[in-house]
NUBAVO-851380 format. One record per residue (C-alpha): residue number from 0; x, y, z; chain. Coordinates in steps of 0.05 Angstrom, whole numbers, plus 5000, padded with zeros to 4 digits. Layout:
# NUBAVO-851380
{num = NUM; c1 = X; c2 = Y; c3 = Z; cadena = A}
...
# end
This chain:
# NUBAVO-851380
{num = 0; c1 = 1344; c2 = 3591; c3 = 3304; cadena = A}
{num = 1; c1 = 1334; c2 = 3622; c3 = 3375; cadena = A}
{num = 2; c1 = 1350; c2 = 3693; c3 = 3390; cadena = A}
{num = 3; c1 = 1373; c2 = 3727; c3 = 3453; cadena = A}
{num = 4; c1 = 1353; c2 = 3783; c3 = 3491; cadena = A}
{num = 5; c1 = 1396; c2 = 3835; c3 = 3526; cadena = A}
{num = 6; c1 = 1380; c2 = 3895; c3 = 3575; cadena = A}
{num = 7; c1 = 1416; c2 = 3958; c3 = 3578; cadena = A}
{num = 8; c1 = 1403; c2 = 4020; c3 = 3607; cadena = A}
{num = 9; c1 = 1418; c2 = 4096; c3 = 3601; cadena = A}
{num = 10; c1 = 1411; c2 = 4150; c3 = 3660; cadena = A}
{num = 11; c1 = 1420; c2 = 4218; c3 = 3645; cadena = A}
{num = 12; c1 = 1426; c2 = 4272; c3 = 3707; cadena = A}
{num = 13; c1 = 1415; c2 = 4343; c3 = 3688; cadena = A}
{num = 14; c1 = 1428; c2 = 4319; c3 = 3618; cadena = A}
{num = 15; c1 = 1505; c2 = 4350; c3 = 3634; cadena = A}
{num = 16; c1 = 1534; c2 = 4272; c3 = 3654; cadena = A}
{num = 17; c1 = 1507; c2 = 4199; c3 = 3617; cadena = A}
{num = 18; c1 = 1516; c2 = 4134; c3 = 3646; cadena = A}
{num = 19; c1 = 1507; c2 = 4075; c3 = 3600; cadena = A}
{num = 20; c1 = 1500; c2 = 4007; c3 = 3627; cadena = A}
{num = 21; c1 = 1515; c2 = 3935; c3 = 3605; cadena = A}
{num = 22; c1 = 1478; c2 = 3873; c3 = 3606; cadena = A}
{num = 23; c1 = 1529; c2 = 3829; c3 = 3646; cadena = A}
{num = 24; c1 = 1551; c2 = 3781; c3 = 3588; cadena = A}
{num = 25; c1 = 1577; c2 = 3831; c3 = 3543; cadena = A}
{num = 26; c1 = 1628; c2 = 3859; c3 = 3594; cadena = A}
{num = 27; c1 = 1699; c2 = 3858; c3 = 3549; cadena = A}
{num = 28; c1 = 1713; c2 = 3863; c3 = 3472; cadena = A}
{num = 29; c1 = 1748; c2 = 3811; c3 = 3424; cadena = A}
{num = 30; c1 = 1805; c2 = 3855; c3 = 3446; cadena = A}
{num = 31; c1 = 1782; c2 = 3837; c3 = 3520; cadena = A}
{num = 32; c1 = 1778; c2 = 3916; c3 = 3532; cadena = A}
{num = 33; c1 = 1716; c2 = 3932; c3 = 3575; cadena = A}
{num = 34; c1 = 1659; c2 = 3944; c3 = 3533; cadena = A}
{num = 35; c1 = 1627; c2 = 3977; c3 = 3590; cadena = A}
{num = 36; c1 = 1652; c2 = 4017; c3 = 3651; cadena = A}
{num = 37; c1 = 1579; c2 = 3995; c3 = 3690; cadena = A}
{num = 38; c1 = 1552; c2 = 3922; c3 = 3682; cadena = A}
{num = 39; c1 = 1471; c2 = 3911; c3 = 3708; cadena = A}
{num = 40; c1 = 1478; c2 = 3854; c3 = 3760; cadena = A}
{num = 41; c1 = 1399; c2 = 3866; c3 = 3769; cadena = A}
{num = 42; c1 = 1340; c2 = 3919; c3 = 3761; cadena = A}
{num = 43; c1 = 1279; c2 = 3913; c3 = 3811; cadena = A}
{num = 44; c1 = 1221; c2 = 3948; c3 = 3796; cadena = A}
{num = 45; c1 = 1207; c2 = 3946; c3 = 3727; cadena = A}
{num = 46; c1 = 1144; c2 = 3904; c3 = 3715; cadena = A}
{num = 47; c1 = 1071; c2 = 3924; c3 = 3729; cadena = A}
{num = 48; c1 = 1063; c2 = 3963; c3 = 3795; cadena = A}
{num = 49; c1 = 1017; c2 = 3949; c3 = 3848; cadena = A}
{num = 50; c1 = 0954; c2 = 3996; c3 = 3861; cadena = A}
{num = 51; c1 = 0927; c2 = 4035; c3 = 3934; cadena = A}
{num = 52; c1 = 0847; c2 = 4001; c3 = 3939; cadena = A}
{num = 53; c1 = 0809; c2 = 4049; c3 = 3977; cadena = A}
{num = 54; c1 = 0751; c2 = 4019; c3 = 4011; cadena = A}
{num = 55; c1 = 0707; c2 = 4024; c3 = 4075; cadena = A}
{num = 56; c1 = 0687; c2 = 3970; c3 = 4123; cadena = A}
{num = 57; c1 = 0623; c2 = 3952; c3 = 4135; cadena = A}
{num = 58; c1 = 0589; c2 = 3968; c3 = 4201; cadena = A}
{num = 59; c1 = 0553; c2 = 3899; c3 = 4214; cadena = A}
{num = 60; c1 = 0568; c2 = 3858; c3 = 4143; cadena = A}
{num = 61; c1 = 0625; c2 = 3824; c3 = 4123; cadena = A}
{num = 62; c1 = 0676; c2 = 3838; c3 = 4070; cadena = A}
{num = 63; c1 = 0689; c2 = 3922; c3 = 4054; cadena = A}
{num = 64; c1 = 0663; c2 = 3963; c3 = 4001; cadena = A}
{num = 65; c1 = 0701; c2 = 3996; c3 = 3946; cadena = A}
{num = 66; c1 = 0717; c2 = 4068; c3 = 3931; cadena = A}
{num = 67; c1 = 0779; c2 = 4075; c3 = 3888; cadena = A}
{num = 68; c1 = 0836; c2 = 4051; c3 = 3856; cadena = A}
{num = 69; c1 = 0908; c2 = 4085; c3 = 3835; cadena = A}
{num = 70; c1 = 0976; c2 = 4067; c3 = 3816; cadena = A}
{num = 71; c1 = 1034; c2 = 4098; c3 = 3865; cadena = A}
{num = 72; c1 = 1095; c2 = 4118; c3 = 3848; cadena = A}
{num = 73; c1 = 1140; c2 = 4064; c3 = 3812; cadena = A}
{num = 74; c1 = 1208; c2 = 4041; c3 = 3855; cadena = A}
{num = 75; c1 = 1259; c2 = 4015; c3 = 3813; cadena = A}
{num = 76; c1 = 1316; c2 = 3985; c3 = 3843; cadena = A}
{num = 77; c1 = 1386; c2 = 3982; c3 = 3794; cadena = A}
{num = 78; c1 = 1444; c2 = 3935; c3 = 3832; cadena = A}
{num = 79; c1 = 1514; c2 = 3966; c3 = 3788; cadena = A}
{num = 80; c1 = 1575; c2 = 3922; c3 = 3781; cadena = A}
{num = 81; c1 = 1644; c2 = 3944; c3 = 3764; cadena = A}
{num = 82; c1 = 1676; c2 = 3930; c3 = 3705; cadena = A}
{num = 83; c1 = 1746; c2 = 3985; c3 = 3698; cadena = A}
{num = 84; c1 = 1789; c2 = 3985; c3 = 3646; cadena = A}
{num = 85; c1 = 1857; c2 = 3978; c3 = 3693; cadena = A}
{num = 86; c1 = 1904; c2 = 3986; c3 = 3627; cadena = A}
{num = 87; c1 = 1886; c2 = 4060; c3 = 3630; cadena = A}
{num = 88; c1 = 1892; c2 = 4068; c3 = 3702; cadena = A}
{num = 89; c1 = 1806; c2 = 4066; c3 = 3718; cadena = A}
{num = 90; c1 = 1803; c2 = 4024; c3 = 3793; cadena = A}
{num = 91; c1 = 1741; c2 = 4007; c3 = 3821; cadena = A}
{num = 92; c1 = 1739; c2 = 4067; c3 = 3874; cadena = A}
{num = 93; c1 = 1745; c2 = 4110; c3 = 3810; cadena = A}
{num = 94; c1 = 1680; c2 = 4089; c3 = 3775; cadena = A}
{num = 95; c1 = 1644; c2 = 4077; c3 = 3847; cadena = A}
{num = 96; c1 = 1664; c2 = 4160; c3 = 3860; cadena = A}
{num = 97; c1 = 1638; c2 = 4182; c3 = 3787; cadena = A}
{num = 98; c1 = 1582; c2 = 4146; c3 = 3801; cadena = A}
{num = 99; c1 = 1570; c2 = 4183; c3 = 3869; cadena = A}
{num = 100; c1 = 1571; c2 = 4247; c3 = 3829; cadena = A}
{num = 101; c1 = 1517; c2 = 4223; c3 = 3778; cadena = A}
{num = 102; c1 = 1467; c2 = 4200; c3 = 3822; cadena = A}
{num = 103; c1 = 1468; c2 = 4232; c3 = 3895; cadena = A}
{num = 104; c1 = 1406; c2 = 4228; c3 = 3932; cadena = A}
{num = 105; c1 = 1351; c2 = 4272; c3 = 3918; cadena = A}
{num = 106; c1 = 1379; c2 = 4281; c3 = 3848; cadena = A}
{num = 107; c1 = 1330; c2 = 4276; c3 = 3785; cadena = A}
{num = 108; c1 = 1355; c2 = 4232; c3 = 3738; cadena = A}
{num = 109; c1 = 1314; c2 = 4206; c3 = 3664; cadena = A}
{num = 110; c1 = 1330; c2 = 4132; c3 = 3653; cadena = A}
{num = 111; c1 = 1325; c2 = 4091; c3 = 3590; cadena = A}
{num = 112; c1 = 1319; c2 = 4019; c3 = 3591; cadena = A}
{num = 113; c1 = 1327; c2 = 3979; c3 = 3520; cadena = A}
{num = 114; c1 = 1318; c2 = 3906; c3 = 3515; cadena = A}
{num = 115; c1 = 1341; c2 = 3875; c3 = 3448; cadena = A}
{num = 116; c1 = 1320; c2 = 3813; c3 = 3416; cadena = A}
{num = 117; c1 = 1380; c2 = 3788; c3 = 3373; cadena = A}
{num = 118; c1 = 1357; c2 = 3738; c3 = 3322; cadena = A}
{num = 119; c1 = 1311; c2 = 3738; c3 = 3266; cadena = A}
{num = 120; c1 = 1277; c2 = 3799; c3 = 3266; cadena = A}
{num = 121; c1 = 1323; c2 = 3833; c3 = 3311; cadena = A}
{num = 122; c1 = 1287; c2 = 3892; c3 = 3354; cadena = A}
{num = 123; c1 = 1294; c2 = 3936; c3 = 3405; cadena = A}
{num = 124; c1 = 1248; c2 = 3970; c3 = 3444; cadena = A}
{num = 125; c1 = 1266; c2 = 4029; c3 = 3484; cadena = A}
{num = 126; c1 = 1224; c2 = 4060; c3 = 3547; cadena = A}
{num = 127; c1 = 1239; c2 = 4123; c3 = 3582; cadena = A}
{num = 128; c1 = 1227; c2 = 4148; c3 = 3651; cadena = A}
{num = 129; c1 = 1242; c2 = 4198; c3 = 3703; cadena = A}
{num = 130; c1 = 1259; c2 = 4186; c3 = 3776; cadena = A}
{num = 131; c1 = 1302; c2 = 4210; c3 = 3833; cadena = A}
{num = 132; c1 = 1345; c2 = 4181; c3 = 3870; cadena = A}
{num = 133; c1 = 1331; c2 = 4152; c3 = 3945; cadena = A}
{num = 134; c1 = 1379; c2 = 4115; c3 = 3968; cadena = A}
{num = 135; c1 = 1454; c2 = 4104; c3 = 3943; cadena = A}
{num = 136; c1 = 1488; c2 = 4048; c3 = 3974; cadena = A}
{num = 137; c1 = 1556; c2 = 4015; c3 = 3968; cadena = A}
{num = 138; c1 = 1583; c2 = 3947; c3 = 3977; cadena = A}
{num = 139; c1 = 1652; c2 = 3959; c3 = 3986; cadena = A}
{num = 140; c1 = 1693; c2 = 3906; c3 = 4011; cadena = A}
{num = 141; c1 = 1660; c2 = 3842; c3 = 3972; cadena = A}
{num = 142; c1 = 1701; c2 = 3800; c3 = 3922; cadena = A}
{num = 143; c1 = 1659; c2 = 3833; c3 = 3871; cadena = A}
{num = 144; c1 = 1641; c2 = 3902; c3 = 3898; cadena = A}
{num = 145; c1 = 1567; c2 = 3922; c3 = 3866; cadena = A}
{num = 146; c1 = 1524; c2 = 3995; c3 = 3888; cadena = A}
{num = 147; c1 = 1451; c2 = 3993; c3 = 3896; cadena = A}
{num = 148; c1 = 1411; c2 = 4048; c3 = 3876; cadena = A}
{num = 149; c1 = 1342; c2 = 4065; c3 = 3898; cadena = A}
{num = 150; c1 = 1296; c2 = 4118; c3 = 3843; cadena = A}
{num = 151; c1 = 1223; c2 = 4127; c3 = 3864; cadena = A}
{num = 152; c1 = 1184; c2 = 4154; c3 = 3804; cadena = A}
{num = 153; c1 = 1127; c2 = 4195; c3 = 3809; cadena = A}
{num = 154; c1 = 1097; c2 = 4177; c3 = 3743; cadena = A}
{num = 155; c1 = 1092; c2 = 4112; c3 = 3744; cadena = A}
{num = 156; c1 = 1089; c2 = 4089; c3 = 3674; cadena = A}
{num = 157; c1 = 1149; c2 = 4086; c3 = 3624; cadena = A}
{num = 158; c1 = 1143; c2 = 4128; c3 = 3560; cadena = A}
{num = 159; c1 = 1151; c2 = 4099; c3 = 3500; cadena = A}
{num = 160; c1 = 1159; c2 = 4154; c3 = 3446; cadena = A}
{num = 161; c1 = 1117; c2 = 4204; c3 = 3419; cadena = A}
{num = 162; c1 = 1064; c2 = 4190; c3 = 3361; cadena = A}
{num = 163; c1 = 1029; c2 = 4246; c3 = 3316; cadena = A}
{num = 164; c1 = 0977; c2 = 4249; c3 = 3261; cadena = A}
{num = 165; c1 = 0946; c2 = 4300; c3 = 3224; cadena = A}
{num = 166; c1 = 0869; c2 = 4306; c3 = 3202; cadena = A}
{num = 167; c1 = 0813; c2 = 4354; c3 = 3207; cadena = A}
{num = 168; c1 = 0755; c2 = 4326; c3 = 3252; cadena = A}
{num = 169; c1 = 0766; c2 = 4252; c3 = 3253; cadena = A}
{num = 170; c1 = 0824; c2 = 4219; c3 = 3276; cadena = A}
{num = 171; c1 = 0816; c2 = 4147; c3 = 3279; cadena = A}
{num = 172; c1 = 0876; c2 = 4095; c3 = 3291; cadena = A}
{num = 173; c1 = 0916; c2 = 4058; c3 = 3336; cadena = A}
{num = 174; c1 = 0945; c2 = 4077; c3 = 3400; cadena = A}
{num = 175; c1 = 1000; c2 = 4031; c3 = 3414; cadena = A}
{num = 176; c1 = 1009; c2 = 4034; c3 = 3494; cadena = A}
{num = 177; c1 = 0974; c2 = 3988; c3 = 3547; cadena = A}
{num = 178; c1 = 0955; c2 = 4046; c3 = 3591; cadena = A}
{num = 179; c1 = 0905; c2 = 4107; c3 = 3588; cadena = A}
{num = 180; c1 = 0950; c2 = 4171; c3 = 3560; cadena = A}
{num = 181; c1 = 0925; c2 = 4241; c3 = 3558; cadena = A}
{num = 182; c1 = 0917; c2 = 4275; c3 = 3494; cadena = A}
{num = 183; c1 = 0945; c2 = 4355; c3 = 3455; cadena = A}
{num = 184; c1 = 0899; c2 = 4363; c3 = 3396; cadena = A}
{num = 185; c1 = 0903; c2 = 4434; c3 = 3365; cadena = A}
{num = 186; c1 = 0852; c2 = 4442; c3 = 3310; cadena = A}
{num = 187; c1 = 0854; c2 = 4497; c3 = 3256; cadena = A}
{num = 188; c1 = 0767; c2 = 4532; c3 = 3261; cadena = A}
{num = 189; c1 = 0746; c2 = 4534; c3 = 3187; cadena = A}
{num = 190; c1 = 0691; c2 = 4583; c3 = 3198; cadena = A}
{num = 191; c1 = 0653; c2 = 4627; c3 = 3262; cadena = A}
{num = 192; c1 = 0627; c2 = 4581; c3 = 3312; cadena = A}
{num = 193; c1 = 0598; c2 = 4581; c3 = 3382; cadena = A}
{num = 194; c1 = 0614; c2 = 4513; c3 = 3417; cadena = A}
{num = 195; c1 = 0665; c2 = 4458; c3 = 3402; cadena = A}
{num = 196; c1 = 0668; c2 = 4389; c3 = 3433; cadena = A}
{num = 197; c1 = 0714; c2 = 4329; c3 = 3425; cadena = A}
{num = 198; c1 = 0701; c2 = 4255; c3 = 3437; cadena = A}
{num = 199; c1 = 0728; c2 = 4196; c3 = 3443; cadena = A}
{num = 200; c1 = 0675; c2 = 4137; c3 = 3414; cadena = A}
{num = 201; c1 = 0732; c2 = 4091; c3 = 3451; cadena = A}
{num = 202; c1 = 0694; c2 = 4102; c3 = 3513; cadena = A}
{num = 203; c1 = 0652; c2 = 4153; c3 = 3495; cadena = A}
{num = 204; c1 = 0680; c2 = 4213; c3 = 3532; cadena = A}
{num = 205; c1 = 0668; c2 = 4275; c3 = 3511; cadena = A}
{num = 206; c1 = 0691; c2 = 4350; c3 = 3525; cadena = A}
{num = 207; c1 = 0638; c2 = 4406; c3 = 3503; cadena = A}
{num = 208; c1 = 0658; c2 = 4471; c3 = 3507; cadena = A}
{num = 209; c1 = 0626; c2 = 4538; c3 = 3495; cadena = A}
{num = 210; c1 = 0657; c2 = 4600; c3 = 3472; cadena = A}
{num = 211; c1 = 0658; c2 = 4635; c3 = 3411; cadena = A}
{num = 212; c1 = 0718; c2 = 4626; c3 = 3351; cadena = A}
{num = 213; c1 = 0719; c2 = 4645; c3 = 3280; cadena = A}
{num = 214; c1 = 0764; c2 = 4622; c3 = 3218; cadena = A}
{num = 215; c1 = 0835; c2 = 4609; c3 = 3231; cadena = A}
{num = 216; c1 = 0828; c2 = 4605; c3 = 3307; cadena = A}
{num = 217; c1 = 0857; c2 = 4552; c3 = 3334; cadena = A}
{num = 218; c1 = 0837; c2 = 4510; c3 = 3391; cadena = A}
{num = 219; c1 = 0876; c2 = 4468; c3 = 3430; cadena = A}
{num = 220; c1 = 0852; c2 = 4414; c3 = 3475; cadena = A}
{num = 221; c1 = 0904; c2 = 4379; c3 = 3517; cadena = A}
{num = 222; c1 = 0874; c2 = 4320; c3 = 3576; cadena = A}
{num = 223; c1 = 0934; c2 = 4300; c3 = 3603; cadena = A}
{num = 224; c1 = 0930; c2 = 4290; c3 = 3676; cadena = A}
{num = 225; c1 = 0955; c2 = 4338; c3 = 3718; cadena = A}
{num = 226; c1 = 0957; c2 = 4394; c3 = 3653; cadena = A}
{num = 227; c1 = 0890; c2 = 4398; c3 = 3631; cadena = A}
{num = 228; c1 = 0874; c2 = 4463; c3 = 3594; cadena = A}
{num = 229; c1 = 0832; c2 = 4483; c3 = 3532; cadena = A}
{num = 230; c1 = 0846; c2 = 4550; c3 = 3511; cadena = A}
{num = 231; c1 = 0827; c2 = 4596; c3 = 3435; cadena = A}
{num = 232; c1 = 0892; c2 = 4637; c3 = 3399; cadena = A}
{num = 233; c1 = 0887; c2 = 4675; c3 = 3322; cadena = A}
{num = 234; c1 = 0849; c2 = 4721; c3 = 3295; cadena = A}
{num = 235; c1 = 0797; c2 = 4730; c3 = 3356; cadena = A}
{num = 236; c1 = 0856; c2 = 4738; c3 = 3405; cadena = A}
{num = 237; c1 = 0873; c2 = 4693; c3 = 3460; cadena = A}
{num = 238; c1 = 0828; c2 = 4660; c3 = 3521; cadena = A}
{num = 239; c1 = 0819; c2 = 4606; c3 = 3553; cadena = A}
{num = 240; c1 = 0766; c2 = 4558; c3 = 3544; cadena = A}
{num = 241; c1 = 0766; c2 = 4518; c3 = 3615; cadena = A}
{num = 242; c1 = 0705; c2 = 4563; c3 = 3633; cadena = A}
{num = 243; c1 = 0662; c2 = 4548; c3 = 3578; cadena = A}
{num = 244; c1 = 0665; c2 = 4472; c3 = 3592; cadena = A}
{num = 245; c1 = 0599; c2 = 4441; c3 = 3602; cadena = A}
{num = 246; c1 = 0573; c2 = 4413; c3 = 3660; cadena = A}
{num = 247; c1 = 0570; c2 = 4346; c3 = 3634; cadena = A}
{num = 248; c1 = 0637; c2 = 4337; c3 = 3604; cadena = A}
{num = 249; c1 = 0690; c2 = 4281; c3 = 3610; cadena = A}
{num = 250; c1 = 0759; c2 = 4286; c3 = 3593; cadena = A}
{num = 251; c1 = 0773; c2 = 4247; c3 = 3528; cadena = A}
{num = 252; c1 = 0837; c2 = 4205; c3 = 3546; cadena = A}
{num = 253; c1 = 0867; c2 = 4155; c3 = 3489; cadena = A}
{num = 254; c1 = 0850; c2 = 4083; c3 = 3508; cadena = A}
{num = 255; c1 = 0893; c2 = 4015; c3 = 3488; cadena = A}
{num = 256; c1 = 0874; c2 = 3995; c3 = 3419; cadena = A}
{num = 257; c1 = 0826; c2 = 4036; c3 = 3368; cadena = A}
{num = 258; c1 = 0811; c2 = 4111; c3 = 3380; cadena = A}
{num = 259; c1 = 0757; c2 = 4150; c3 = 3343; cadena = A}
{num = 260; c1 = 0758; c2 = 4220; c3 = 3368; cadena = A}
{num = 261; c1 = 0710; c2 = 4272; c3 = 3330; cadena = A}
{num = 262; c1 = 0707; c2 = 4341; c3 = 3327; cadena = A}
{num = 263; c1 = 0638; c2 = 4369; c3 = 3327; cadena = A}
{num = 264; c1 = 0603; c2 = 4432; c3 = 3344; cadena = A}
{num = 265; c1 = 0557; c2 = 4488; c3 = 3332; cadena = A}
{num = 266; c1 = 0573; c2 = 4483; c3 = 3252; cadena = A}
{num = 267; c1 = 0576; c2 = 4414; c3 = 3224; cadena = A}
{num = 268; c1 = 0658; c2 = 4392; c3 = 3214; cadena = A}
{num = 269; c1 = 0678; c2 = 4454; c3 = 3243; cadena = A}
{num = 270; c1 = 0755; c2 = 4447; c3 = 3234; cadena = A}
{num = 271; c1 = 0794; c2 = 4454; c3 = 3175; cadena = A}
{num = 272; c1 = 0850; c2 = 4420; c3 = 3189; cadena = A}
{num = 273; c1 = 0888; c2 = 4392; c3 = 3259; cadena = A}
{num = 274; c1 = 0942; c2 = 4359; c3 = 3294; cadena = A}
{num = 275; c1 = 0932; c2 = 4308; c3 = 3348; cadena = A}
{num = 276; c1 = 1001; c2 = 4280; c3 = 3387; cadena = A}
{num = 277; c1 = 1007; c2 = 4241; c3 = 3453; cadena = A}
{num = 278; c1 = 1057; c2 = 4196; c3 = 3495; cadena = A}
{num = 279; c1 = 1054; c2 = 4123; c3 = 3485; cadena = A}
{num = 280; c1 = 1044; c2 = 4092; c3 = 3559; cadena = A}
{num = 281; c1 = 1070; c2 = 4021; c3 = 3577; cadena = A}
{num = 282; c1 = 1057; c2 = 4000; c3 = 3647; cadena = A}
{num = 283; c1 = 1119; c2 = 3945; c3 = 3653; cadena = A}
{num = 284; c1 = 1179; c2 = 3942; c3 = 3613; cadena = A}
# end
């Protein structure tokens, strides 16, 4: 037996007004009352985005040579169609207005997008992310009148959910995303100590620090991009670590697939106990 797949999606602006949206086959009821006020006619923008190469030209060779690589912000592109329920007095300039009010331009807005696979093993997988809203535009006098809205995303990757585990100074299991996510471990010190460090045998980054601790201090490490931080609170009072790092150190980030991350230091498994959450990462839906 095959199954099907449908795609809806769910924007939410200032988390005060929802808009749910249908895939455009399921558009009325047995009853043949709308099932949805908004029907998808088509969503750009949702697969892998491209990357900015960096590179220099050479002076007298051909070809150029590379510097860098990074992924820009994500454009994704929702066409709306109408779909009112005219028995209760909703017209299409109605629905087109409320939808003016939920996403103006320059307006932050978190969407959802869901795809479900009806058959056996029905499933649904759900990804999350947060845009704002560029462009807003209208086709008004068209048999079947649609609007067109533009959301640039400055993260670029859709979040999947959020995933914690608990342990002491090994923490090895599966990270579920296809992209590179940033880590929050707090760990629990089970005794006086002098340095900590974290790594990753995924890749084999690793974060030394040095500053002092002693039992019940806890230590937080957290390498997401753009938050970085390492800082001590408990018994010892509160600091942060960031100036303790040594000179060496690489951020531990949580790759596709297995992750070992250790806790070592200047005692041998220095924490007693720890928690160790993070963002699953997809880059497509």
């Amino acid at each position: 037996m095959l199954g099907t797949i449908s795609l809806s999606a769910y924007i939410s602006a200032y988390l005060t007004r929802n808009l749910t949206l249908g895939a455009g086959d399921l558009e009325q009821n047995s009853a043949g009352v709308p099932t949805h006020k908004y029907i998808i006619r088509d969503v750009e923008g949702l697969g892998l985005p491209p990357s900015t190469i960096s590179k220099a030209e050479f002076g007298t060779s051909d070809g150029s040579f590379f510097l860098a690589s990074r992924v820009p912000e994500r454009n994704i592109v929702i066409t709306v169609g109408f779909n009112p329920n005219y028995a209760i007095g909703e017209t299409v300039a109605k629905l087109r207005r409320d939808l003016y009010a939920l996403a103006r331009p320059g307006q932050r807005v978190q969407m959802t997008f869901a795809e479900a696979y009806l058959g056996p093993g029905t499933s649904t997988e759900w990804r999350n992310i947060t845009g704002y809203v560029e462009t807003h535009e209208p086709v008004v006098f068209a048999k079947d009148p649609t609007v067109k809205i533009s959301f640039i995303c400055t993260e670029p990757f859709f979040e999947g959910g959020y995933d914690s585990i608990t342990g002491s100074n090994t923490y090895d299991f599966t990270y579920a995303g296809d992209v590179d996510t940033g880590l929050d471990l707090s760990i629990t010190m089970r005794a006086t100590g002098s340095s900590v460090r974290l790594t990753n045998a995924a890749d084999g980054a690793s974060l030394g620090i040095v500053g002092s601790y002693v039992a019940n201090d806890v230590i937080r490490f957290i390498t997401k991009p753009g938050g970085k931080r390492v800082y001590r609170t408990g018994p010892s009072g509160s600091g942060d670590f960031i100036g303790g790092i040594i000179y060496d150190s690489t951020w531990p980030m949580l790759k596709p697939g297995r992750n070992v991350l250790t806790v070592s230091g200047s005692i041998s498994n220095p924490a007693s106990s720890g928690t160790l959450g993070y963002y699953k990462l997809y880059g497509g839906f």
